[in-house]
C-alpha positions in Angstrom: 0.0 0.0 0.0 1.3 3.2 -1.0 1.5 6.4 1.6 -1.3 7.8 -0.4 -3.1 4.8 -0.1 -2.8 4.7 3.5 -3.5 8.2 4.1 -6.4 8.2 2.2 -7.6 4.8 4.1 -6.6 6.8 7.4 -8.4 9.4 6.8 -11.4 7.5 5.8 -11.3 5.6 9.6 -11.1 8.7 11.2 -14.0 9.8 9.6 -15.9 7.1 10.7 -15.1 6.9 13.9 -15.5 10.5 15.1 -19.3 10.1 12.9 -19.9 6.6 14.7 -18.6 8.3 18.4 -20.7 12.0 17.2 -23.9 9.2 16.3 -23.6 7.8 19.9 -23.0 11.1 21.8 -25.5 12.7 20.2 -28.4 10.2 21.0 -27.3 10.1 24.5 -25.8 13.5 25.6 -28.0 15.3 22.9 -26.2 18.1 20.0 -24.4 20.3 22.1 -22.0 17.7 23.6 -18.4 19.2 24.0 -16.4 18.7 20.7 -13.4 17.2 23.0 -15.5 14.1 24.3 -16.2 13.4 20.5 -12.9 13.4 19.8 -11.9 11.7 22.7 -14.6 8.6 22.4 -13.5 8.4 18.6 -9.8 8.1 19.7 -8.5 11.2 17.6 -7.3 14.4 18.1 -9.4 17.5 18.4 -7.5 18.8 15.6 -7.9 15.8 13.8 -11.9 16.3 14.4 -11.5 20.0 12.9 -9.5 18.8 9.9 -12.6 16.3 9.1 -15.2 18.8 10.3 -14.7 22.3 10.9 -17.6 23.1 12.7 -20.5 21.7 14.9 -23.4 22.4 12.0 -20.9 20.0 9.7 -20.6 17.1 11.7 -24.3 17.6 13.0 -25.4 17.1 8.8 -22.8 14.3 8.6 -24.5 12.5 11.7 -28.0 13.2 10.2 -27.0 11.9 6.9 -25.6 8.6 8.5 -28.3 7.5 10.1 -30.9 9.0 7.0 -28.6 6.5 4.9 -28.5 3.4 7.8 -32.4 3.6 7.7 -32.5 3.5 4.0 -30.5 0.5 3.8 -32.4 -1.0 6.5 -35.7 -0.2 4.9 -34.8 -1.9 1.4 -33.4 -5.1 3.2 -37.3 -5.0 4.9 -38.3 -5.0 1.5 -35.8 -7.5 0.0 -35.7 -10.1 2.4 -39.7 -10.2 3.2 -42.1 -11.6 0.6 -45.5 -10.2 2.7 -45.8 -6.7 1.8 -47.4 -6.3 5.9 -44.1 -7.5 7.2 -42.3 -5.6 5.6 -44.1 -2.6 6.5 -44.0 -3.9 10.3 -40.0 -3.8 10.1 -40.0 -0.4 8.0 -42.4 1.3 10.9 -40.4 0.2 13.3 -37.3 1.8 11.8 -39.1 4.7 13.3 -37.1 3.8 16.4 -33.7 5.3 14.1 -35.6 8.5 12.9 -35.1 9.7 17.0 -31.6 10.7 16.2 -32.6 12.8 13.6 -35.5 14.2 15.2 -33.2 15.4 17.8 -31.1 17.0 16.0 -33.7 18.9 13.7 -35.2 20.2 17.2 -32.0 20.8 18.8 -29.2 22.2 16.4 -30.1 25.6 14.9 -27.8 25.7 12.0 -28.3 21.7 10.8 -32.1 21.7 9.5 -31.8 23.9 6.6 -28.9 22.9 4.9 -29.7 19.0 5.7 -33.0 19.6 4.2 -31.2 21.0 0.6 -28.7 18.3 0.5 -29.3 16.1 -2.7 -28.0 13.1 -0.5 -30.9 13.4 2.4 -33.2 14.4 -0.1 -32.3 11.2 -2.3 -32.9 9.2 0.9 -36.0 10.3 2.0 -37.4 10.3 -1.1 -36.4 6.3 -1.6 -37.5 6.0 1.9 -41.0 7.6 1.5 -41.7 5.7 -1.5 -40.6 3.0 -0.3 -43.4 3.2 2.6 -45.9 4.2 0.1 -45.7 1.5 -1.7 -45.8 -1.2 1.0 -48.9 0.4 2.1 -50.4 0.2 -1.2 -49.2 -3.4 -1.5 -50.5 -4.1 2.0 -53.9 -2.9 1.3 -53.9 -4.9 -1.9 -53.2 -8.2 -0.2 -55.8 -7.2 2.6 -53.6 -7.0 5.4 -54.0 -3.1 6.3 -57.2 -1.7 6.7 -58.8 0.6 3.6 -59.4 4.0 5.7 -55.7 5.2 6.2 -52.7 5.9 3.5 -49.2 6.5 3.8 -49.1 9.7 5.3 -51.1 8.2 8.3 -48.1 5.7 9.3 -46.0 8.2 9.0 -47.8 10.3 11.5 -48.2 7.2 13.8 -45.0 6.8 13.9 -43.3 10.2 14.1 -45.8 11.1 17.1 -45.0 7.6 19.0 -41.3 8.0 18.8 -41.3 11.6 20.7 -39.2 10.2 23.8 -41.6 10.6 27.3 -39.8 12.3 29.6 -38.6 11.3 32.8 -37.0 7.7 31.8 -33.8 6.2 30.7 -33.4 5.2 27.9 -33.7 1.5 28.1 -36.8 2.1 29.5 -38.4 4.8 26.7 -36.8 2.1 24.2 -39.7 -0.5 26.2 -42.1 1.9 26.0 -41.8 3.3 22.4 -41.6 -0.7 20.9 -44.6 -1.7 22.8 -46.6 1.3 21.6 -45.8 0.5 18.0 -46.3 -2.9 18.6 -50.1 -1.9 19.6 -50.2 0.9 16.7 -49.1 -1.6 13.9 -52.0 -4.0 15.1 -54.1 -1.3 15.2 -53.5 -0.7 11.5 -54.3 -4.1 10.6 -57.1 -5.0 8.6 -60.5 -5.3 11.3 -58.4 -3.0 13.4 -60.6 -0.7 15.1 -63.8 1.7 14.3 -63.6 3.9 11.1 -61.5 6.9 11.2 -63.1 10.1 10.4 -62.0 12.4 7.3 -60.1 10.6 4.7 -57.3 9.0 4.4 -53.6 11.1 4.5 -50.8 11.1 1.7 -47.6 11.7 2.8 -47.7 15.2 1.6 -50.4 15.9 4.3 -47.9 14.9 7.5 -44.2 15.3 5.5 -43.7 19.0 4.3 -41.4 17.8 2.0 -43.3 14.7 0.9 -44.8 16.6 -2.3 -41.8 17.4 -4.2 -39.6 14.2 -2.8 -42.1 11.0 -3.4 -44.3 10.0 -6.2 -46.8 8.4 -4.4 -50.5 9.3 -4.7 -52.0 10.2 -1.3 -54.4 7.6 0.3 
């Protein structure tokens, strides 16, 4: 291996590390954790951190797009490896639990939102994401395992509004808490799940402000 080789490779594991130690920090300190303890739980130098990133706002949208792209890649193995469109839109839905991160950040980090929003990467990602939900809710319908009234943009809201973290708890315990309440959700949405909803069913567009321009889907 050359030295360019090498450096290149080096800086490619630093990168990774201080994302992976930023990705864990952030979910349990929160954004504003002290750019030393990153650098110190990734096992680099603070000026090694400021070489990859040279501010907070860029390794906050390098976090954000890590876990946007671990949840895409987790929702097309749902889809790959499951041959029953419901399952596979159980497993997607529970991804949910991976959107906290992100939600965290959004809410927490003033200068993140914007730009993450613009980035062709994120917006690539949600986009397969969203359309990726929309059409396992189509397909789920189709078989008759998800009941008629409800659309995309419905499971969406489910499970954005049951992943907001109830305060007061550790987080092993909010973990408990948030699976079992998508675990009665998701039965919920099953077909003969309940009494009829009122108004119609919601597109993604109607819950997901950037749903309109980023997924194909129909609503409903």
């Amino acid at each position: 291996m050359t030295d360019g080789i090498r450096m290149r490779a080096d800086a490619r594991r630093n990168r990774e590390q201080i994302i992976a130690a930023a990705r864990t920090l952030f979910a349990e300190v929160g954004p504003d954790v002290p750019m030393e303890e990153i650098a110190r739980r990734a096992g680099c130098g603070i000026g090694t951190l400021y070489r990859r990133f040279p501010d907070r706002a860029s390794l906050i949208h390098a976090v954000g797009l890590d876990n946007l792209e671990r949840i895409r890649a987790a929702a097309r193995a749902a889809v790959a490896e499951e041959s029953d469109p419901w399952q596979a839109l159980r497993r997607v839905v529970r991804l949910s639990l991976d959107l906290r991160l992100s939600q965290r950040l959004s809410v927490s980090a003033e200068e993140a939102p914007d730009s993450f929003h613009r980035d062709p990467a994120a917006s690539a990602a949600r986009r397969e994401i969203l359309d990726l939900l929309d059409q396992l809710v189509l397909a789920a319908q189709r078989q008759g395992s998800l009941r008629r009234d409800i659309g995309a943009g419905d499971v969406l809201a489910m499970a954005i509004m049951t992943i907001r973290p109830l305060p007061g708890f550790d987080e092993a315990h909010r973990d408990l808490l948030t699976e079992r309440c998508l675990g009665l959700v998701l039965d919920a949405l099953a077909t003969g799940g309940g009494e009829p909803l009122p108004g119609r069913p919601l597109g993604l567009a109607d819950v997901f402000p950037f749903a309109a321009d980023e997924v194909t889907g129909s609503p409903g």
